[in-house]
GUPAKE-44045 format. One record per residue (C-alpha): residue number from 0; residue in three letters; x, y, z. Coordinates in Angstrom, 3 decimals, padded with zeros to 6 digits, always signed. Example, Ala and Ser with C-alpha at 12.3 -4.5 7.8 and 13.67 -1.06 7.14 Angstrom:
residues 2
@seq: 0&type: ALA&east: +012.300&north: -004.500&up: +007.800
@seq: 1&type: SER&east: +013.670&north: -001.060&up: +007.140
This chain:
residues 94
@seq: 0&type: UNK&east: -062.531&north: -024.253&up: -032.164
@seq: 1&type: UNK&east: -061.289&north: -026.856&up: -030.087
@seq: 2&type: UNK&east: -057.504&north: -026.033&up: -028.545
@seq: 3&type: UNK&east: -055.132&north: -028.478&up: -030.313
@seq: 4&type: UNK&east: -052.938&north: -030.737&up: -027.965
@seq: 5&type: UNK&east: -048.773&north: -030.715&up: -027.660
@seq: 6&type: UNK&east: -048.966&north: -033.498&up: -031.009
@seq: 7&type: UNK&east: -050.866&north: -030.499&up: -032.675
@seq: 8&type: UNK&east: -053.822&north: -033.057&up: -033.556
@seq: 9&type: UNK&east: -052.059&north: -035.829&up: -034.254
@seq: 10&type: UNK&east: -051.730&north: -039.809&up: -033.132
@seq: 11&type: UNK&east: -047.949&north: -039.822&up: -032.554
@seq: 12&type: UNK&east: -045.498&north: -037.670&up: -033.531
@seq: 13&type: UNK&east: -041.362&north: -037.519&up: -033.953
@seq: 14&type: UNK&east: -038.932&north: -035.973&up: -032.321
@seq: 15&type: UNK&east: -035.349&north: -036.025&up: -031.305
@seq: 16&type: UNK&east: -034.109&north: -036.288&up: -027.714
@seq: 17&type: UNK&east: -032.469&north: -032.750&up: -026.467
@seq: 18&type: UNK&east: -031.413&north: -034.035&up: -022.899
@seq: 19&type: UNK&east: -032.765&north: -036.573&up: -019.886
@seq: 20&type: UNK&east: -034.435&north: -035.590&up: -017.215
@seq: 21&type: UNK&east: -035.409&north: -036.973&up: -013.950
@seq: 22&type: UNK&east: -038.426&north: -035.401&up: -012.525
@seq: 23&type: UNK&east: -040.263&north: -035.651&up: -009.122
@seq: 24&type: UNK&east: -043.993&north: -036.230&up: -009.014
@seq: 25&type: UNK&east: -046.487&north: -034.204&up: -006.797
@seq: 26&type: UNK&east: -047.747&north: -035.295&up: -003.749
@seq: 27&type: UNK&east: -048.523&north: -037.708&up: -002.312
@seq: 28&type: UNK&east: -046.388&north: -040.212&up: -004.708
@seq: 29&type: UNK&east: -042.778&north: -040.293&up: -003.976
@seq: 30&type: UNK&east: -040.537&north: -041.431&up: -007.334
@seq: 31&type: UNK&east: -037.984&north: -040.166&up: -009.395
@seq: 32&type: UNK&east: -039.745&north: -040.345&up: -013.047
@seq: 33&type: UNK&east: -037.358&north: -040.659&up: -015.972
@seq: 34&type: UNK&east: -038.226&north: -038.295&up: -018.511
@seq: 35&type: UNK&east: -037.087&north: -036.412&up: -021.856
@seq: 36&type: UNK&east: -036.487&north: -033.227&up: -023.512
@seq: 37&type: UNK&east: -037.578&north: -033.609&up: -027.449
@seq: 38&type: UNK&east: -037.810&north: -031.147&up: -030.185
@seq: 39&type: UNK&east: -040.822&north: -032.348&up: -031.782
@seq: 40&type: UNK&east: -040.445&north: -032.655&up: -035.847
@seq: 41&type: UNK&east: -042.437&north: -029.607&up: -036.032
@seq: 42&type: UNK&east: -040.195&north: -027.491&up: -034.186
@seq: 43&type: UNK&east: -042.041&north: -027.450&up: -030.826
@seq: 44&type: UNK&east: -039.830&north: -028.312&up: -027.524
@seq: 45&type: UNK&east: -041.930&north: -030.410&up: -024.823
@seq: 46&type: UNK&east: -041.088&north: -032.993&up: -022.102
@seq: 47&type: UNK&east: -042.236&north: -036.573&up: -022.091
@seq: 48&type: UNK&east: -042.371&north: -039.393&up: -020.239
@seq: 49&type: UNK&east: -040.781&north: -042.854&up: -020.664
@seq: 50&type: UNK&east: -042.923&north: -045.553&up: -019.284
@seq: 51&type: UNK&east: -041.105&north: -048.833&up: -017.959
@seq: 52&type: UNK&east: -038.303&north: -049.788&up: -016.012
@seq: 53&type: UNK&east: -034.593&north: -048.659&up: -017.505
@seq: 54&type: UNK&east: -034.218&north: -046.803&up: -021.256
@seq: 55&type: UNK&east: -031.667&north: -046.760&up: -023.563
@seq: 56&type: UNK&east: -032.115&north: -042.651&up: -024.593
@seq: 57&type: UNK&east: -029.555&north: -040.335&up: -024.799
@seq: 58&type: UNK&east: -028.885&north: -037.418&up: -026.741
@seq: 59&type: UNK&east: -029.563&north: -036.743&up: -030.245
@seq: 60&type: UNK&east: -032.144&north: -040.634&up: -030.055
@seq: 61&type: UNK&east: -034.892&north: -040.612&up: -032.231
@seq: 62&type: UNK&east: -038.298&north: -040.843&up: -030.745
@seq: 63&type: UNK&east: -041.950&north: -041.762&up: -031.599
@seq: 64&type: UNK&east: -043.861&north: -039.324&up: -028.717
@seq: 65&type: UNK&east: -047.822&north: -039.567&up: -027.887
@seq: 66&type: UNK&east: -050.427&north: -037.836&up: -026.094
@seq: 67&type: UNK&east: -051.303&north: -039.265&up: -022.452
@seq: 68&type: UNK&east: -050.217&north: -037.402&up: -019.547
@seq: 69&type: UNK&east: -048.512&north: -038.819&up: -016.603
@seq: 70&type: UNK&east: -050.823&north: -038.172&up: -013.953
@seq: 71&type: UNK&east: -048.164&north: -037.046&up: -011.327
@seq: 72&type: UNK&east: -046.102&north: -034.760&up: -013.457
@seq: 73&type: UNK&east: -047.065&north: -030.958&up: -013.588
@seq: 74&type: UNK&east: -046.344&north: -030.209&up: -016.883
@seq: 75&type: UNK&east: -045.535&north: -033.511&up: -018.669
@seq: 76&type: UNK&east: -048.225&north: -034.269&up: -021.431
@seq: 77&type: UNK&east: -047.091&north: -036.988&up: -023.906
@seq: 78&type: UNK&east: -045.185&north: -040.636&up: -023.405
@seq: 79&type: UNK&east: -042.487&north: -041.807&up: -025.367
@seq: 80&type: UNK&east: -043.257&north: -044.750&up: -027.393
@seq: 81&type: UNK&east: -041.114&north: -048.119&up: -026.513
@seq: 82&type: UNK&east: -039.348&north: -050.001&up: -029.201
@seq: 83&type: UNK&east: -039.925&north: -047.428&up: -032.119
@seq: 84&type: UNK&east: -036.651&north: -045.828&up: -033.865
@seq: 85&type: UNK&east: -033.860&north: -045.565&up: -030.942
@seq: 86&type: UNK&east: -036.055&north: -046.424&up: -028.084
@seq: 87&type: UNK&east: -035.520&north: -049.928&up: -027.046
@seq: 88&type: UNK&east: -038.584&north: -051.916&up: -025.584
@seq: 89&type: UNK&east: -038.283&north: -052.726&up: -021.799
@seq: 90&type: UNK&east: -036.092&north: -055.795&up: -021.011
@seq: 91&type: UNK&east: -037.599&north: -058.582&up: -019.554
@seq: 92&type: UNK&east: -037.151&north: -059.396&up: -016.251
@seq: 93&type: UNK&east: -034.925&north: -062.237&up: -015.455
């Protein structure tokens, strides 16, 4: 039987921000990645990414999460979805 990913099988799943987190990737990329602590609606704690320039996320924000892991991050295995529930898209540039 095939191992079952961190959405346990599933397209996207909820969850609801614990804490931010800024994370550093490996070598030899040089950032500092935002990223987020969610208990997933099953019960499962993970860390995802969020994709774009700026967020809006704080504590207690509903999320919509999905598989696709940032390349550069040990560890980090699903993105945060922009502009679903309390996660604002990213503002344009002006």
């Amino acid at each position: 039987p095939r191992k079952l990913g961190p959405t346990l099988g599933r397209p996207q799943i909820k969850g609801v921000v614990l804490r931010n987190l800024i994370r550093k990737p490996k070598k030899p990329n040089s950032a500092n990645r935002r990223c987020v602590r969610v208990r997933l609606s099953t019960g499962r704690e993970v860390i995802a990414f969020v994709p774009g320039e700026g967020h809006n996320l704080q504590e207690h924000h509903v999320v919509l999460v999905q598989g696709g892991r940032t390349q550069d991050l040990p560890g980090v295995k699903l993105t945060v979805v922009r502009g679903k529930y309390d996660c604002a898209h990213v503002q344009a540039k002006k």
